[in-house]
C-alpha positions in Angstrom: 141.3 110.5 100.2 142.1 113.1 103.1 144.0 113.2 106.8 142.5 110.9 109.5 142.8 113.0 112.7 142.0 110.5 115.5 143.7 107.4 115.3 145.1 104.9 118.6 148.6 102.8 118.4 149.6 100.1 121.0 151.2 103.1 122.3 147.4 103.4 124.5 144.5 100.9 123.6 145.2 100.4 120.1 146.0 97.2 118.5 148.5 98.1 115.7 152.4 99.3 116.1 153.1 102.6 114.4 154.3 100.8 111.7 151.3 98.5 111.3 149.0 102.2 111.4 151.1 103.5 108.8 151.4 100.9 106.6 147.5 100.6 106.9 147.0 103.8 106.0 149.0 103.9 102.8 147.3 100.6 101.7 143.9 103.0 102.3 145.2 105.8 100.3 145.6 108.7 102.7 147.4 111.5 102.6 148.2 111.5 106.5 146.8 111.0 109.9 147.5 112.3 113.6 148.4 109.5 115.9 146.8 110.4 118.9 147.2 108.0 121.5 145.6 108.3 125.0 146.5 110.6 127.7 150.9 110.2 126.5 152.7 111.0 123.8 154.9 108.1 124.3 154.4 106.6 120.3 155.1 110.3 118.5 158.5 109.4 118.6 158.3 106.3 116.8 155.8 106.8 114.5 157.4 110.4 113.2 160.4 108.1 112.9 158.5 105.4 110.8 156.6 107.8 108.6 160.1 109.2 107.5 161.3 106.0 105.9 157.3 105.8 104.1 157.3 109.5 103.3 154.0 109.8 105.1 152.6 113.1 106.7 152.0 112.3 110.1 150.7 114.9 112.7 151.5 114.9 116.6 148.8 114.5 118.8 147.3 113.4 121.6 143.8 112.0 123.7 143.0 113.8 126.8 140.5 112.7 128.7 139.1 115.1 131.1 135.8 115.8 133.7 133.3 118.2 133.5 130.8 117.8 135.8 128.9 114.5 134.6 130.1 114.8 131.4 133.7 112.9 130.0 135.0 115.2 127.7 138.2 113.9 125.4 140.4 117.1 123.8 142.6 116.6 120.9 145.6 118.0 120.6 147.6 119.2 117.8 150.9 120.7 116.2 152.1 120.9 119.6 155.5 120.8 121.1 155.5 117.3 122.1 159.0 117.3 124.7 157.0 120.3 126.3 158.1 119.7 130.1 155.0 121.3 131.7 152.9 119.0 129.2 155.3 116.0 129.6 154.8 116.3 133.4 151.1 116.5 133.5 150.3 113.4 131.4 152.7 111.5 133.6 150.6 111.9 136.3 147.8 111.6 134.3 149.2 108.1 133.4 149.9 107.6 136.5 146.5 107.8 138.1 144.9 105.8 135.3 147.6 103.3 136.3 145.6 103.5 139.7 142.0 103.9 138.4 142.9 100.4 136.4 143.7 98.7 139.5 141.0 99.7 141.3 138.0 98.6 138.8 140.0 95.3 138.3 139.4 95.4 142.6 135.7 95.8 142.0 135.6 93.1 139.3 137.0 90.8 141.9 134.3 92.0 144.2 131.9 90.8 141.9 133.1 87.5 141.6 135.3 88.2 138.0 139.1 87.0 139.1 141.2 89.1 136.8 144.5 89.7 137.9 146.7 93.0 137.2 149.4 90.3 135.9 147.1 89.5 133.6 146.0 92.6 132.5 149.4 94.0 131.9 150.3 91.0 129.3 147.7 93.1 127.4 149.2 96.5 127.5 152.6 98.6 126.9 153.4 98.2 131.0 152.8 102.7 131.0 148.7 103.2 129.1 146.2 100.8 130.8 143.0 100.9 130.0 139.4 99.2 130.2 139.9 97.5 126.9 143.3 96.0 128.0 141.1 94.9 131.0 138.0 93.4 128.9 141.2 91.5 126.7 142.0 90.1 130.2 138.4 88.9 131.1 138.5 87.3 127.5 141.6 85.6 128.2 140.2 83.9 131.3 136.8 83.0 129.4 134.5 85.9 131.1 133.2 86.7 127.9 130.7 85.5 125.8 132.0 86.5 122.0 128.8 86.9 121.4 127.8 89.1 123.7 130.9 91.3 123.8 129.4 94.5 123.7 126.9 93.7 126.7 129.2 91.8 128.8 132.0 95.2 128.2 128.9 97.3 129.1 127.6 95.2 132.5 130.9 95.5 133.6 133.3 98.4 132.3 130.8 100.7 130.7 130.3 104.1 132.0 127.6 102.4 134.3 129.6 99.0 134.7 129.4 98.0 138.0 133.0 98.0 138.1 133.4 101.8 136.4 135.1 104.3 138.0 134.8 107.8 136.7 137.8 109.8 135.4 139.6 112.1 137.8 143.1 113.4 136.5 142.4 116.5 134.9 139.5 119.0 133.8 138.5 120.0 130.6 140.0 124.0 130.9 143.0 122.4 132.4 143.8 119.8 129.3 143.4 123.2 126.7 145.3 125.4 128.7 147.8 122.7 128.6 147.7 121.9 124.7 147.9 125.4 124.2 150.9 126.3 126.6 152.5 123.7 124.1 151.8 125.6 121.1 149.0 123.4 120.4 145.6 123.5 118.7 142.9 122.0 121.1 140.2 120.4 119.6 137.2 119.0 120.9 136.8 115.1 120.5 133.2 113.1 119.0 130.8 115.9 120.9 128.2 113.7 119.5 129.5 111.2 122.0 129.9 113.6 125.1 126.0 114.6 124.3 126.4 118.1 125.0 127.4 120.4 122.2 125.7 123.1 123.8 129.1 123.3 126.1 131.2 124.2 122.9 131.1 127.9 123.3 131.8 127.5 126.9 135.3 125.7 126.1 135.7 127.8 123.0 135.7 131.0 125.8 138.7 129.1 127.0 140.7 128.7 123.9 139.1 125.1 122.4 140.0 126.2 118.5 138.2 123.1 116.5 135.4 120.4 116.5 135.5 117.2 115.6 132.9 117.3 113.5 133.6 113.9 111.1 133.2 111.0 113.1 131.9 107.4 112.0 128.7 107.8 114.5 128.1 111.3 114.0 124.5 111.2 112.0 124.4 114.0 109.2 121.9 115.8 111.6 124.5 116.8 113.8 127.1 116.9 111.6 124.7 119.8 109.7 124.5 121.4 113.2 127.8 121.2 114.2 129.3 123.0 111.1 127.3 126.2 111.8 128.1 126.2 115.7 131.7 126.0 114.0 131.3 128.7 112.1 129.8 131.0 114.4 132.9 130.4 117.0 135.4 130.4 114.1 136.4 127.4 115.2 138.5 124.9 112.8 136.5 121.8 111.3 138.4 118.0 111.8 137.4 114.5 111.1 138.9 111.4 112.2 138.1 107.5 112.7 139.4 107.5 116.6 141.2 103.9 114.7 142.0 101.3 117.4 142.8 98.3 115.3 141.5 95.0 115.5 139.2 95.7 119.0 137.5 98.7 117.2 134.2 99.4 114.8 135.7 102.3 113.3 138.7 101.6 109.7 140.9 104.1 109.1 139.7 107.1 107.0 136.2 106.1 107.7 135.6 109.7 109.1 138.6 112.3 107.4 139.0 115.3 106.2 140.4 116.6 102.5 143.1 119.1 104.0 144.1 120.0 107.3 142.0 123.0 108.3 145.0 125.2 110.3 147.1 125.1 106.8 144.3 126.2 105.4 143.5 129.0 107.6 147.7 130.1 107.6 148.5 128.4 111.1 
């Protein structure tokens, strides 16, 4: 077993505590993982802490989730300084405008006849990270959602053409590695299979991105195949990782991982 690089506490929209990750990922034989919770570094803290007393290699990170142009692009951030005030600063506000992108999609469900409150949504959250998932648990609560039909119902409603979606706005994608590298941070571009447009690599690359996420539980071997040259033509660092969220996600941890962490091996 390797290092899971993508993996979500209750810290964002996971479903596990630090300590519930951790233990989970001993019982699954890894060597490590980076916690890298959405948009805040509010868990590092406490799961550093925990993976002390399991002498367990955990790695700081963080999700950002930026805009550019029609495409939602998510940057991964590593072995950064994670009480960096400039950083600290900018993924408050970051928070905070999700905060108000939350409540104004739970607005639009009310338009369309779904009466979710923001009371109920927060009994679903940390109070700071909220999210469409803590929002879907909220429409579940109140029975808007047919178990059997989760996906479809989270897609008519939430998905990135939900009639209740609202796009991302608090930061761009040269902005959020600027940022991660300001920390002394390695940014790394998050499931590009998802974003659907590798061909934007070397553009970000021109800006400082330093890896790929090239391991991911839906990349197909096809574009994993690809991805690795386009890696190796930018010199760019090669991760994996499960983007874990517990119980509310398809993905197990260490189902995407890789066997050493690619800046040691490089002499980062």
């Amino acid at each position: 077993m390797g290092y899971d690089l993508h993996v979500h506490s209750t810290y964002s929209d996971g479903t596990l505590t630090p300590a519930e990750v951790l233990d989970r990922a001993i019982a699954k034989g890894l060597k490590g993982i980076a916690i890298t919770d959405h948009d805040n570094v509010d868990g590092i803290a406490e799961t550093l802490a925990e993976a002390r007393k399991r002498n367990f290699q955990v790695i700081p990170g963080v999700e950002i989730t930026t805009d550019f142009g029609e495409y939602e692009a998510h940057i991964l951030g590593y072995n950064f300084d994670w009480q960096h005030p400039r950083l600290l600063q900018k993924l408050e506000q970051i928070v905070a405008s999700r905060v108000r992108r939350a409540q104004s999609m739970i607005e639009k469900l009310n338009r369309h006849h779904v009466p979710v409150t923001w009371e109920q949504v927060l009994k679903f959250s940390n109070g700071r990270f909220v999210g469409r998932p803590h929002i879907f648990k909220a429409m579940e609560a109140i029975g808007y959602v047919d178990s059997q039909h989760r996906n479809s119902v989270f897609d008519y409603y939430l998905g990135q053409n939900g009639v209740a979606y609202i796009p991302h706005q608090e930061i761009e994608t040269k902005e959020a590695i600027e940022l991660i590298l300001d920390a002394g941070g390695i940014p790394v571009l998050a499931h590009p299979g998802r974003v659907g447009a590798d061909h934007l690599i070397e553009q970000f690359a021109g800006w400082g991105l330093r890896g790929i996420e090239v391991y991911y539980p839906s990349h197909m071997q096809e574009l994993i195949d690809r991805l690795l040259i386009v890696a190796e033509k930018l010199q760019l660092y090669v991760t994996g990782g499960s983007d874990f969220h517990g119980r509310l996600g398809q993905a197990e941890l260490g189902d995407a991982q890789v066997s050493e962490l690619p800046w040691v091996l490089s002499g980062k």
